[in-house]
ZADO-1210 file (C-alpha; in nm, 4 decimals, padded with zeros to 6 digits):
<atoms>
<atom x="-09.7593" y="20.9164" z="-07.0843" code="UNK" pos="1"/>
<atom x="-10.1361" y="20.9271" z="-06.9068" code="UNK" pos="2"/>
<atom x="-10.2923" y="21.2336" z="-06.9729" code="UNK" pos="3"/>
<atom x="-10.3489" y="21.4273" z="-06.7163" code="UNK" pos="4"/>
<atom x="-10.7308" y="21.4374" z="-06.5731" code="UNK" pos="5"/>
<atom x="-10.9051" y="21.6995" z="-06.4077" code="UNK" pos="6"/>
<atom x="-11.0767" y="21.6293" z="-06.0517" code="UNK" pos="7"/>
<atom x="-11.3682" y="21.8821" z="-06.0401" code="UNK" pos="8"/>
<atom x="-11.6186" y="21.7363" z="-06.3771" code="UNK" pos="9"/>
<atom x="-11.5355" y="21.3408" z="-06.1953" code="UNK" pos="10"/>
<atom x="-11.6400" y="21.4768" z="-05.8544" code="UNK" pos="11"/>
<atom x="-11.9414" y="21.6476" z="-06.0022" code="UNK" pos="12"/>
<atom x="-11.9987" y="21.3322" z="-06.1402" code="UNK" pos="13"/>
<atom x="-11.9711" y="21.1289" z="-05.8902" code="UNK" pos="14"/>
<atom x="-12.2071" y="21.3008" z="-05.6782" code="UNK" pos="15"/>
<atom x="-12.4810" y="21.3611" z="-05.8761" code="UNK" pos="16"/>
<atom x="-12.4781" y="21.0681" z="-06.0809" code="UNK" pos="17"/>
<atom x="-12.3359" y="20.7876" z="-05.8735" code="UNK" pos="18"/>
<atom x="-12.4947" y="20.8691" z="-05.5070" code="UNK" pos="19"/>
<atom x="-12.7948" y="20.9866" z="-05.5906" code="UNK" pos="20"/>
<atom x="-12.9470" y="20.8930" z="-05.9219" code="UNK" pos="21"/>
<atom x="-12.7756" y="20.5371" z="-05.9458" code="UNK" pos="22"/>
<atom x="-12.7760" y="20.4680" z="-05.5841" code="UNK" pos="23"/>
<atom x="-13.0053" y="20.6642" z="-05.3904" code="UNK" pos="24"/>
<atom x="-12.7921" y="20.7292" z="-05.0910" code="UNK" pos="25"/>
<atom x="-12.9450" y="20.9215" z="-04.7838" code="UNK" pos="26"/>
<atom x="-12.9098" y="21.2989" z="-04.7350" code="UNK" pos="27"/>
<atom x="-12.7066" y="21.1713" z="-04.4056" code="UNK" pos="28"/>
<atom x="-12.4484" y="20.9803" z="-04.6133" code="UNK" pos="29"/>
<atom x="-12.3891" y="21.2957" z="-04.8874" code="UNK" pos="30"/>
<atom x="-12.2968" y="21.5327" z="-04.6719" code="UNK" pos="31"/>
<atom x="-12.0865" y="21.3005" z="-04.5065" code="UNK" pos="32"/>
<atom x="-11.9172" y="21.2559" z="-04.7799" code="UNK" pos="33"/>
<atom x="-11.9246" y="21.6311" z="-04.9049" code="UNK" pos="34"/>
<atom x="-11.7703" y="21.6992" z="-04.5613" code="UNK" pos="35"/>
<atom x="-11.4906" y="21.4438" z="-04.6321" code="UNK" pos="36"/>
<atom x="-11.4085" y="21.6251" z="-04.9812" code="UNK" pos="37"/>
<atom x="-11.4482" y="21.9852" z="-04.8632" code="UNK" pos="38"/>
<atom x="-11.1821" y="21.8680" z="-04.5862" code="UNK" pos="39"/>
<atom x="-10.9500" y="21.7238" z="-04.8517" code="UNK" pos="40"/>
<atom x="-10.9567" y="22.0221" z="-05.1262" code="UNK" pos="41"/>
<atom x="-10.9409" y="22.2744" z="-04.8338" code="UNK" pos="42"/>
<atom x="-10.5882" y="22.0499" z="-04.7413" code="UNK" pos="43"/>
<atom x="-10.4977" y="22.0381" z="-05.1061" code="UNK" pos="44"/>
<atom x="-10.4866" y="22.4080" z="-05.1591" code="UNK" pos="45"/>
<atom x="-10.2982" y="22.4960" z="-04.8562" code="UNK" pos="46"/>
<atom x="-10.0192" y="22.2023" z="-05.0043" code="UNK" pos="47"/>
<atom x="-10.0329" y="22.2768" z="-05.3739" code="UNK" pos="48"/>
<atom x="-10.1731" y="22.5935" z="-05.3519" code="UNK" pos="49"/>
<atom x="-10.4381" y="22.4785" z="-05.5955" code="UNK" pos="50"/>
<atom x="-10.7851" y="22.5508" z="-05.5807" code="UNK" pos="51"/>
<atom x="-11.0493" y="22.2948" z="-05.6082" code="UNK" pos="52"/>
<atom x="-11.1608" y="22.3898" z="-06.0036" code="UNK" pos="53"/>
<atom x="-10.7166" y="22.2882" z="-06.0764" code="UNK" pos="54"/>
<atom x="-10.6914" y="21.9801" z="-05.9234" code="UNK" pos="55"/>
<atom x="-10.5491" y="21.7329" z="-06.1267" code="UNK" pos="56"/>
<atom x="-10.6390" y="21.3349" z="-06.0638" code="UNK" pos="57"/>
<atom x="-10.2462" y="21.2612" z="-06.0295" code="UNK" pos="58"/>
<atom x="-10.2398" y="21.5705" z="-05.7698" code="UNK" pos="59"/>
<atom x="-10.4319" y="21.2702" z="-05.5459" code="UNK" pos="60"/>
<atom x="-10.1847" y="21.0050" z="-05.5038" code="UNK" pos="61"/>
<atom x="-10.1832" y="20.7210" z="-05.2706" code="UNK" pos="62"/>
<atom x="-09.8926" y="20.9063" z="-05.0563" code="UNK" pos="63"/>
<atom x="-10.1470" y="21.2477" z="-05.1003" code="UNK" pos="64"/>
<atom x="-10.4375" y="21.0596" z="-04.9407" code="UNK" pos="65"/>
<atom x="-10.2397" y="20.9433" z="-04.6943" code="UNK" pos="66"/>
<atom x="-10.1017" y="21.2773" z="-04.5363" code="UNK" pos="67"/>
<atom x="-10.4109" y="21.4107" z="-04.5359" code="UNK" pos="68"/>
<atom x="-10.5529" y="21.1246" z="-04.3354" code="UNK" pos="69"/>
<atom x="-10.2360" y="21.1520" z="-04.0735" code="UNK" pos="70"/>
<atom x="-10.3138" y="21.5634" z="-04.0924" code="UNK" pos="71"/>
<atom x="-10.7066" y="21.4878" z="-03.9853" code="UNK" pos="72"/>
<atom x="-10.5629" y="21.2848" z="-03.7010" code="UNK" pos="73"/>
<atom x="-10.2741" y="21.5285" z="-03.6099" code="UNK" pos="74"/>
<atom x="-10.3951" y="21.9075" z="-03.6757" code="UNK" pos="75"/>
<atom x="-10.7451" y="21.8315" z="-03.6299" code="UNK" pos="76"/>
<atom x="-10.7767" y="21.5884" z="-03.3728" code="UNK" pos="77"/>
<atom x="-11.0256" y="21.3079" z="-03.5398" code="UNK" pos="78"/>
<atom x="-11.0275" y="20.9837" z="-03.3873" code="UNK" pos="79"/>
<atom x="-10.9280" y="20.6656" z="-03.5823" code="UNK" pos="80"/>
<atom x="-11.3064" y="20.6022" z="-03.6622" code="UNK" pos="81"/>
<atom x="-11.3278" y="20.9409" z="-03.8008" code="UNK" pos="82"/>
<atom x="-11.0351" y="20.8827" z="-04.0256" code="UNK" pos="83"/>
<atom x="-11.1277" y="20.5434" z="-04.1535" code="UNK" pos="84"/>
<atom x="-11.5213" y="20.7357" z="-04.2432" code="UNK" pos="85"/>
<atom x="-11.2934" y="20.9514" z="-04.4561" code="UNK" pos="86"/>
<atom x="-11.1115" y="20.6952" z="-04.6311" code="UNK" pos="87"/>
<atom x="-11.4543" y="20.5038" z="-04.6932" code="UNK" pos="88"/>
<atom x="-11.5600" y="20.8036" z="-04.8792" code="UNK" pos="89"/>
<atom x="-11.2260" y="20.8490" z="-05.0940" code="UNK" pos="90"/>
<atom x="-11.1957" y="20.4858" z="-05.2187" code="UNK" pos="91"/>
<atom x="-11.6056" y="20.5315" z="-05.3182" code="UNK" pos="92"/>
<atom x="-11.4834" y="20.7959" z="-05.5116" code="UNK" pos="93"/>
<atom x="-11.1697" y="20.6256" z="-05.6319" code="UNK" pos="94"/>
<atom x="-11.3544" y="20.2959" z="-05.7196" code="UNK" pos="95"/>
<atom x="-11.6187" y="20.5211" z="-05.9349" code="UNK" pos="96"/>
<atom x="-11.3463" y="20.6752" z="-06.1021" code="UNK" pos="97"/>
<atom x="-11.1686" y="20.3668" z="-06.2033" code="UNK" pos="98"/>
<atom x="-11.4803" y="20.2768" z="-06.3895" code="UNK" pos="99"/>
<atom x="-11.4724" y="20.6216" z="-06.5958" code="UNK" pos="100"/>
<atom x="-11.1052" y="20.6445" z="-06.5743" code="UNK" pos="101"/>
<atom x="-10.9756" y="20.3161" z="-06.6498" code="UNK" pos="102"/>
<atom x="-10.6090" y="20.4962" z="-06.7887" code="UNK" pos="103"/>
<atom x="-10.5247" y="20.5949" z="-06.4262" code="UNK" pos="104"/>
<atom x="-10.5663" y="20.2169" z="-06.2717" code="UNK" pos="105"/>
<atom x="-10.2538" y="20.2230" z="-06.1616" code="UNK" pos="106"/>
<atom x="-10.3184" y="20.5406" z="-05.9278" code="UNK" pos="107"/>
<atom x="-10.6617" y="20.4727" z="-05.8278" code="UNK" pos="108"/>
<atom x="-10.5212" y="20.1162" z="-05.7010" code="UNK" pos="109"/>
<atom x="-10.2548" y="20.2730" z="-05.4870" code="UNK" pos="110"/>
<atom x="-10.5285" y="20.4580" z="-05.3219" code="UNK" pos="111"/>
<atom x="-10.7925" y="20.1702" z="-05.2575" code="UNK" pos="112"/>
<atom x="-10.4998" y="19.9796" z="-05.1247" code="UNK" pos="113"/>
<atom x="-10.4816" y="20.2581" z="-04.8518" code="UNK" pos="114"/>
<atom x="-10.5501" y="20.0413" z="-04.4807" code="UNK" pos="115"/>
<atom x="-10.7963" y="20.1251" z="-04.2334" code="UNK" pos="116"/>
<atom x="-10.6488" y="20.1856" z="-03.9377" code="UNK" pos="117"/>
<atom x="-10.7289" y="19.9151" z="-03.6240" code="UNK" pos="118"/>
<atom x="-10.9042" y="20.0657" z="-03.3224" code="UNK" pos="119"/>
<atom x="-11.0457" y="19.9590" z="-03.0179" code="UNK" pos="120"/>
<atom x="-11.4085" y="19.9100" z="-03.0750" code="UNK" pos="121"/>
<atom x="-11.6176" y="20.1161" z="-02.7594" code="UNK" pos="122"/>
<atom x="-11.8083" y="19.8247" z="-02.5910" code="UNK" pos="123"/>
<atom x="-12.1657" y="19.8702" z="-02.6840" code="UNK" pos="124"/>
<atom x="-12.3912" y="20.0291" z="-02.3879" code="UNK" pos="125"/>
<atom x="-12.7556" y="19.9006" z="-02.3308" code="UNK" pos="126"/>
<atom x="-13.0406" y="19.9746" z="-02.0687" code="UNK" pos="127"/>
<atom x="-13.2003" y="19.7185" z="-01.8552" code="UNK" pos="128"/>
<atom x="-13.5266" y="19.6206" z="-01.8432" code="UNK" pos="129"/>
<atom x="-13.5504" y="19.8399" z="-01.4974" code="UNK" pos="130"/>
<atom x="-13.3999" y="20.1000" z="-01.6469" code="UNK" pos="131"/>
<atom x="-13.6140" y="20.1651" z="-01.9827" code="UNK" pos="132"/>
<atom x="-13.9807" y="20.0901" z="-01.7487" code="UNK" pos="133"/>
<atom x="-13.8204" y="20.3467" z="-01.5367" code="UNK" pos="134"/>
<atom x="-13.7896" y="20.6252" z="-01.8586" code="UNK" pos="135"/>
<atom x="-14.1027" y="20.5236" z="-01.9731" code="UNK" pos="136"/>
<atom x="-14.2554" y="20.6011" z="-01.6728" code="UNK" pos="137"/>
<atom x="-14.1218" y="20.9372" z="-01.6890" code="UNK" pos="138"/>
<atom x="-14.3492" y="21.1337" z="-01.9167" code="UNK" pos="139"/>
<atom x="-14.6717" y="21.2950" z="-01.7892" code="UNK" pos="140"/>
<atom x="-14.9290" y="21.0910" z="-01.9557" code="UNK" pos="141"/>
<atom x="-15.1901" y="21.3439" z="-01.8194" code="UNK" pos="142"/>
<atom x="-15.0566" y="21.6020" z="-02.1001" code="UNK" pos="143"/>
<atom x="-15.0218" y="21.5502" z="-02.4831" code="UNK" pos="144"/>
<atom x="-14.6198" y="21.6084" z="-02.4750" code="UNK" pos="145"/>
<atom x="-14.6505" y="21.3494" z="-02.2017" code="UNK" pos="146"/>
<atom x="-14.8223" y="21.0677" z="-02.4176" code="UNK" pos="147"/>
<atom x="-14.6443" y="21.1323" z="-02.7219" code="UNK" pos="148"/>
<atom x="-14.2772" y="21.1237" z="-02.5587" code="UNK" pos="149"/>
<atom x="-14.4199" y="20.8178" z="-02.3593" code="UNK" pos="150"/>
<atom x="-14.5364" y="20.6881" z="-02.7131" code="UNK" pos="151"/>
<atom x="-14.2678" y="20.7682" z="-02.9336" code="UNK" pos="152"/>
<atom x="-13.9591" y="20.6334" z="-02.6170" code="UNK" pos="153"/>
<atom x="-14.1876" y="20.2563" z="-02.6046" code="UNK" pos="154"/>
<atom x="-14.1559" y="20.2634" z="-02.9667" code="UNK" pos="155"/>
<atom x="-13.7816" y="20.3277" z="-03.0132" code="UNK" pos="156"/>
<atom x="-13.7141" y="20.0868" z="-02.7498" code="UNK" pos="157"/>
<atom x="-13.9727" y="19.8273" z="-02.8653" code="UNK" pos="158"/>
<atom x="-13.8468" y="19.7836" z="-03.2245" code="UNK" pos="159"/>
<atom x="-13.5016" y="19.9687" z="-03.2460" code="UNK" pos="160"/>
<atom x="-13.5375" y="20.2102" z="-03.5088" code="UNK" pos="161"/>
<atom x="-13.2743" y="20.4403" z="-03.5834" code="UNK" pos="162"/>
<atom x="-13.3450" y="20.8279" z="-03.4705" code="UNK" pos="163"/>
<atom x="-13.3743" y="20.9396" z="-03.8372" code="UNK" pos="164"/>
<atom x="-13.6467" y="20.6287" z="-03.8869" code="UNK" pos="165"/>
<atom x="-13.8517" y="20.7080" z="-03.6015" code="UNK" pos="166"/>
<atom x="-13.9098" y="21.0880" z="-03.6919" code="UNK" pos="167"/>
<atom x="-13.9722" y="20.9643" z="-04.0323" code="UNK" pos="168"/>
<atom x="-14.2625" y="20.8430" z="-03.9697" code="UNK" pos="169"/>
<atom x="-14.6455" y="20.9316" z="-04.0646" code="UNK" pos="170"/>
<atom x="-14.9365" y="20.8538" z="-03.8900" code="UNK" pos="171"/>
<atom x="-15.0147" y="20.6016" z="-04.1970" code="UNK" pos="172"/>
<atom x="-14.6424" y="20.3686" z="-04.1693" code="UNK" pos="173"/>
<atom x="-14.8238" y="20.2315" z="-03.8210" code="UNK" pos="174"/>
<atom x="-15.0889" y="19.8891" z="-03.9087" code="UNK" pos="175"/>
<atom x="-15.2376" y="19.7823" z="-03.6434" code="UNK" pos="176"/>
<atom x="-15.4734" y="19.4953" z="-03.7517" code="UNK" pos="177"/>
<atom x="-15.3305" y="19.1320" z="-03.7910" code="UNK" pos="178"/>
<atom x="-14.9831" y="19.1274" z="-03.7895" code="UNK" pos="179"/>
<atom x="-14.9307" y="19.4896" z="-03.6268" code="UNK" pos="180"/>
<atom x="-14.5826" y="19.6599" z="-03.7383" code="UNK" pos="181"/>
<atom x="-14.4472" y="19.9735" z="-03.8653" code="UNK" pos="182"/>
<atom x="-14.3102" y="20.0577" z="-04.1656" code="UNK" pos="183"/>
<atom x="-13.9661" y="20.2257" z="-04.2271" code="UNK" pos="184"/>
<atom x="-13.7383" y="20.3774" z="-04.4867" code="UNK" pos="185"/>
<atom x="-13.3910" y="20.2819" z="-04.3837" code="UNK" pos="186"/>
<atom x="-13.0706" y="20.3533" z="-04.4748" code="UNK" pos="187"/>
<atom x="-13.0012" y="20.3295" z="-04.8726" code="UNK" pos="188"/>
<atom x="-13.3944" y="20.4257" z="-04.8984" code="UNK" pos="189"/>
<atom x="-13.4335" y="20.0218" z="-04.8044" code="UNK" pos="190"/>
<atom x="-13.8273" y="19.9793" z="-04.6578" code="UNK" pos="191"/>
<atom x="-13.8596" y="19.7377" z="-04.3711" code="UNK" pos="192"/>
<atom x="-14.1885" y="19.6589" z="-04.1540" code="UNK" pos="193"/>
<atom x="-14.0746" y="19.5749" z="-03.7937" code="UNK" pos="194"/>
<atom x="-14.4024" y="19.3854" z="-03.5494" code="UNK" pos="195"/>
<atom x="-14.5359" y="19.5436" z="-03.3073" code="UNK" pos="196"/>
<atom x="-14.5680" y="19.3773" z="-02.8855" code="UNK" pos="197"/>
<atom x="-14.9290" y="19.3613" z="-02.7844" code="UNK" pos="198"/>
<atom x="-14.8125" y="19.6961" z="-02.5645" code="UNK" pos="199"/>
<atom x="-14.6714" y="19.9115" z="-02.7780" code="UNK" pos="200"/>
<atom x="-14.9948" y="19.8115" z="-03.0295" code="UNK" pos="201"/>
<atom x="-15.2504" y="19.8956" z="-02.7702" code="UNK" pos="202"/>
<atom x="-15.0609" y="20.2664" z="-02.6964" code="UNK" pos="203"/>
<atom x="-15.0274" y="20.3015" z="-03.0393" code="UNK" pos="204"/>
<atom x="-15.3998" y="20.2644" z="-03.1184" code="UNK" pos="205"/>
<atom x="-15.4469" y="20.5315" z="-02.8245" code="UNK" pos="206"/>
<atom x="-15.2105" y="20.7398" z="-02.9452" code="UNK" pos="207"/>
<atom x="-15.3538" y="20.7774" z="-03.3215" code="UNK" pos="208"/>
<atom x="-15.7190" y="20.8274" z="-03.1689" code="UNK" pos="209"/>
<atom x="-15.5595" y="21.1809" z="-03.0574" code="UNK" pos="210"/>
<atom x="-15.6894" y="21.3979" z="-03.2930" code="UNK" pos="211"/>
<atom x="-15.3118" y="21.5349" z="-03.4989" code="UNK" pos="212"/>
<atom x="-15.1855" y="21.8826" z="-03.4140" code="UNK" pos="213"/>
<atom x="-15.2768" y="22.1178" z="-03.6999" code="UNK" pos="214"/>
<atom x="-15.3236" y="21.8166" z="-03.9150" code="UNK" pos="215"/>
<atom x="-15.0108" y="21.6645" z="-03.8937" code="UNK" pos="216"/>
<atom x="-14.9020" y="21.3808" z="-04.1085" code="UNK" pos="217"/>
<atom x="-14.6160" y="21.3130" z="-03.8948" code="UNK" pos="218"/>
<atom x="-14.6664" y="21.0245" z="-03.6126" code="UNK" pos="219"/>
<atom x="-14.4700" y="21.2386" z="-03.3354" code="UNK" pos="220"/>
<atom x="-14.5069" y="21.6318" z="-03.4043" code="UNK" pos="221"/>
<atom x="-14.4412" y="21.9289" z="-03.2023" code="UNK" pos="222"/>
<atom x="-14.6891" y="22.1416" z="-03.0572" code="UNK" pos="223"/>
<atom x="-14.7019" y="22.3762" z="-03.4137" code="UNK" pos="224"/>
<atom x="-14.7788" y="22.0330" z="-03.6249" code="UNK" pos="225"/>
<atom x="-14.4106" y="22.0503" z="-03.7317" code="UNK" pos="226"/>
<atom x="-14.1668" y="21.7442" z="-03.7459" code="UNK" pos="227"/>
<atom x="-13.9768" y="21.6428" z="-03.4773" code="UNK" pos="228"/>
<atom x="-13.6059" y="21.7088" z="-03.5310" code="UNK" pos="229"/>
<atom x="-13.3567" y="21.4778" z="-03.4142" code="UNK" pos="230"/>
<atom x="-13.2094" y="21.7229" z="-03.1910" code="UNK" pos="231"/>
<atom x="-13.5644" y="21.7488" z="-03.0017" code="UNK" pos="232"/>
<atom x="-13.6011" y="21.3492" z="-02.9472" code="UNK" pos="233"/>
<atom x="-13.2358" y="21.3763" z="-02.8376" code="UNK" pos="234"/>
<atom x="-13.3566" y="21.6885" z="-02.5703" code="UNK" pos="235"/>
<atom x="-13.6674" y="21.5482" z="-02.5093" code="UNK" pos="236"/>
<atom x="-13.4780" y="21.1797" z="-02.4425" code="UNK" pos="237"/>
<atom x="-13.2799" y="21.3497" z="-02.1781" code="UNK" pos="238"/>
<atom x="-13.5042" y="21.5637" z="-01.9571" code="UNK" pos="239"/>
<atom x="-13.6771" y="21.2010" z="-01.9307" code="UNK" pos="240"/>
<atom x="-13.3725" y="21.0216" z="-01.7970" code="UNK" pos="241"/>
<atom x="-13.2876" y="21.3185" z="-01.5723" code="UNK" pos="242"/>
<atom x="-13.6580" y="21.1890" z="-01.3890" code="UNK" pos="243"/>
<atom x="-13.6502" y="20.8826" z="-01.4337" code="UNK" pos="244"/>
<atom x="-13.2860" y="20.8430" z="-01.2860" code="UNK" pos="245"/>
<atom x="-13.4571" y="20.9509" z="-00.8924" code="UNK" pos="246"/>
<atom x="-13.6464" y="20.6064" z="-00.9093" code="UNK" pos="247"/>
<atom x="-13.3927" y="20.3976" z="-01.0942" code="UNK" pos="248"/>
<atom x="-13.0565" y="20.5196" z="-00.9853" code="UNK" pos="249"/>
<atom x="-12.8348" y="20.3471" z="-01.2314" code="UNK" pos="250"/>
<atom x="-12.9544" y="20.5343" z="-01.4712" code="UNK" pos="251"/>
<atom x="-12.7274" y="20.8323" z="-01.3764" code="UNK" pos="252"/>
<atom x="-12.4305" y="20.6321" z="-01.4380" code="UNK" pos="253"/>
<atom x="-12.5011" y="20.6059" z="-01.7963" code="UNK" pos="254"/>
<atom x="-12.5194" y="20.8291" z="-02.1171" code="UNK" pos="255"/>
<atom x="-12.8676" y="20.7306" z="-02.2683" code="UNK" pos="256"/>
<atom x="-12.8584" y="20.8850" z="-02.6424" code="UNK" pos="257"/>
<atom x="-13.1537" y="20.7761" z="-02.8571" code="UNK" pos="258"/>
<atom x="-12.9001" y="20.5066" z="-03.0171" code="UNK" pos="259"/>
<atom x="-12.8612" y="20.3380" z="-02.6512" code="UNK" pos="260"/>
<atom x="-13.2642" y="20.2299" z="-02.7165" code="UNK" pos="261"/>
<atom x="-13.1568" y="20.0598" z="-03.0659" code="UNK" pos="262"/>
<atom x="-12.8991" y="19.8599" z="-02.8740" code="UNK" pos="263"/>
<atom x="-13.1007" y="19.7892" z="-02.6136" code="UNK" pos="264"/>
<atom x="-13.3379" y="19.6591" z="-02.8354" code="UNK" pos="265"/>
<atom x="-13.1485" y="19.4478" z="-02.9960" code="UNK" pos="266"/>
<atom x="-12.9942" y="19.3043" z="-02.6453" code="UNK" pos="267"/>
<atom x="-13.3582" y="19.2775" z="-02.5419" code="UNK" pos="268"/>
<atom x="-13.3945" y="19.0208" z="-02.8709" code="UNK" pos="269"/>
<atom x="-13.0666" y="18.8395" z="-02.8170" code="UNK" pos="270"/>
<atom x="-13.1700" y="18.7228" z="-02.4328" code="UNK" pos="271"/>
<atom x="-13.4592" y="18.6259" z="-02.5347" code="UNK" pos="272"/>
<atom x="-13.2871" y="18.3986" z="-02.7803" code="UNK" pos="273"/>
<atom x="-13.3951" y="18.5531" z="-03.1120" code="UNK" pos="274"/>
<atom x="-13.1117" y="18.4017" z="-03.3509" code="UNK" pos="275"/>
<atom x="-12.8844" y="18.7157" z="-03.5006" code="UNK" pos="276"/>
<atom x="-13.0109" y="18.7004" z="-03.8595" code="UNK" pos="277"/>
<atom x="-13.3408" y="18.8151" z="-03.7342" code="UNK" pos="278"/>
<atom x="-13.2297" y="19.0612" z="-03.5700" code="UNK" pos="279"/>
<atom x="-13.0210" y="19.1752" z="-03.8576" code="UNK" pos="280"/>
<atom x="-13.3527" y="19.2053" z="-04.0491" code="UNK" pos="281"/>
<atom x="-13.5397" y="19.3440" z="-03.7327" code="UNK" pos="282"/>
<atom x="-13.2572" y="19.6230" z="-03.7309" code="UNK" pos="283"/>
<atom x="-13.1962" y="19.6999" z="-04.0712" code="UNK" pos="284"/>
<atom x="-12.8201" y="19.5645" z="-04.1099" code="UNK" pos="285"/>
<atom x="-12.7255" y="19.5422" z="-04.4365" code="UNK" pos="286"/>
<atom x="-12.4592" y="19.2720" z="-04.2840" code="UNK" pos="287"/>
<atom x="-12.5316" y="19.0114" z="-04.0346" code="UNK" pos="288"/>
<atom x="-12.1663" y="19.1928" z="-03.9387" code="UNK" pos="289"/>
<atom x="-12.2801" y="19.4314" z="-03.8215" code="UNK" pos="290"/>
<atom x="-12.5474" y="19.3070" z="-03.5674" code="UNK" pos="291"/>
<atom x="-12.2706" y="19.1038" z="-03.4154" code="UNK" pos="292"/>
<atom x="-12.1462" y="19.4600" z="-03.2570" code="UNK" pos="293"/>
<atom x="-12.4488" y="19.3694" z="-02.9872" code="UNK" pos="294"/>
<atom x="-12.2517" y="19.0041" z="-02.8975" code="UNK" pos="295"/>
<atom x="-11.9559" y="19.1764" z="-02.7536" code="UNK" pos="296"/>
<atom x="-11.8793" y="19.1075" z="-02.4154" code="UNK" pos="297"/>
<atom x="-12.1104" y="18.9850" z="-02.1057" code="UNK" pos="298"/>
<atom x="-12.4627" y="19.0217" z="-02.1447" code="UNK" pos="299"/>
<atom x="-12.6585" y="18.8589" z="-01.8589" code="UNK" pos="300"/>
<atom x="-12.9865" y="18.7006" z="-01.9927" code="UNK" pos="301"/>
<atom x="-13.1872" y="18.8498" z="-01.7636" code="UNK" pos="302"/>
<atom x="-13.5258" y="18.7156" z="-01.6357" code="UNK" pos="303"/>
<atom x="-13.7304" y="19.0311" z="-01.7130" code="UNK" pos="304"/>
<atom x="-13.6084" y="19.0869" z="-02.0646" code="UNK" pos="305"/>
<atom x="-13.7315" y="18.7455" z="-02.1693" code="UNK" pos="306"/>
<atom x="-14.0607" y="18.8563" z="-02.0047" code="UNK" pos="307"/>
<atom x="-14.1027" y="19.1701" z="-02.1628" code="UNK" pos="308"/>
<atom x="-14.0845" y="19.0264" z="-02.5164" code="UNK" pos="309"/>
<atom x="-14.3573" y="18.7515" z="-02.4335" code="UNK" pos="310"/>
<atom x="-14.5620" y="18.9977" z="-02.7176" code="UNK" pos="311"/>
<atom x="-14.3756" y="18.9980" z="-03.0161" code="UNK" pos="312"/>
<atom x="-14.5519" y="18.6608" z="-03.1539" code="UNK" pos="313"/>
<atom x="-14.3945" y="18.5338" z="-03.4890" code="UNK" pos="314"/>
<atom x="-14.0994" y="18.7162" z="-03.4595" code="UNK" pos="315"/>
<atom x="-13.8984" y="18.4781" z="-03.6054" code="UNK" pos="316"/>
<atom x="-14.0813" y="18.5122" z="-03.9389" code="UNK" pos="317"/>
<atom x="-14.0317" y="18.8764" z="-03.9994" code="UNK" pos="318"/>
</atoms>
């Protein structure tokens, strides 16, 4: 008869010396995952009225998992996408544990064989070219908030970094001599340099001549020298779209959220006829998968967008 194992020294484990010393994962991805295991002992010890520090291995069964994935959707209303994040982060655990586990195979197995569930994937929104002159237009370039939001909305639409990327940055990730890019740290701590347009170079250059506020290293600060959050972009984002929607009208149709720039980016690259590997790299998709997302359904190829990436030179060699 397996012996029986306890939960709490593999989950310990797991998270201190699987994510972060042996695979670096973000902060972003831990407390995803943190969330997904606080949700499932919290379920546990209502069941088996067991707390966390008593939870057996066996007490996590295939048929286990899989209640407390219908409860999620049930009791606490997460969508199927929601779910599925939660399984992702129970079969990481379960795979790590078959490694340091190897009697309870059997078990562990039951568990990774757990489906996702199918779901209708939400067609991906983008901006036009119309539509993103029309939000950069919408700062006050004759104040420093106004240049920096003006700065910091043509970068995230020039190059498609993710929110967390662009507030990353310090004044020293942007090169402007031959070959202009920026450099990122991207999800799973992977660095990436992305090229600059001609445009976003030349209000770049203008924008570092500003002399940082209280020394800043950050490229986009607030007023105190302090880092932008992502909730400020995301505020900041908005009050811009509110303007600019009075001259471009369509605009009020449509929820613009930092991430709508990274597709539109990308959508930007595809009509002008970069292939989808690039863009992968231009992105940061681990998976050319992934940056298929940006293929579904009708995307006109649109005069203007080809036009507005006449800068980006040797893209293709990135």
């Amino acid at each position: 008869m397996t012996p029986s194992c306890n939960v709490a020294p593999l989950i310990e484990r797991y998270f201190a010396e699987r994510l972060m010393r042996q695979r670096h994962v973000s902060a972003n991805t831990i407390a995803s995952y943190r969330d997904t295991f606080r949700l499932l002992f919290t379920f546990a010890q209502a069941r088996l009225r067991k707390p966390p520090s008593a939870l057996a291995l066996e007490d996590l069964g295939g048929p286990f998992i899989s209640t407390f994935l219908a409860d999620l959707e049930a009791k606490r209303g997460a969508s199927v996408r929601t779910r599925n994040l939660r399984l992702t982060a129970i079969r990481s655990f379960f795979r790590f544990v078959s490694f340091e586990e190897p009697a309870h195979s059997a078990l562990i197995q039951r568990v990774l064989a757990i489906p996702n569930k199918r779901h209708d994937k939400r067609q991906v929104q983008f901006l036009t070219r119309p539509e993103i002159e029309a939000i950069l237009a919408a700062p006050d370039r004759t104040t420093w908030l106004g240049r920096r939001d003006h700065t910091l909305l043509l970068l995230a639409a020039q190059t498609g970094l993710r929110l967390s990327e662009l507030i990353s940055l310090d004044r020293g990730d942007i090169h402007l001599g031959t070959g202009a890019h920026v450099r990122c740290v991207g999800k799973g701590r992977k660095e990436r340099c992305t090229p600059l347009t001609s445009h976003a170079r030349g209000t770049l250059q203008a924008w570092l001549k500003e002399p940082p506020r209280h020394g800043a290293g950050a490229l986009f600060s607030n007023v105190h020298g302090g880092r932008l959050s992502a909730d400020s972009v995301q505020s900041l984002l908005a009050k811009h779209v509110r303007v600019a929607s009075e001259r471009c009208p369509s605009l009020a149709s449509k929820r613009v959220s930092p991430h709508v720039l990274r597709h539109s980016a990308a959508m930007e690259l595809l009509q002008a006829g970069v292939d989808c590997s690039v863009i992968a790299l231009w992105l940061g998709h681990e998976s050319i998968e992934t940056t298929q997302t940006y293929l579904h359904g009708k995307h006109p190829r649109e005069t203007a967008g080809r036009l507005a990436l006449s800068g980006y030179g040797g893209v293709r060699s990135i």
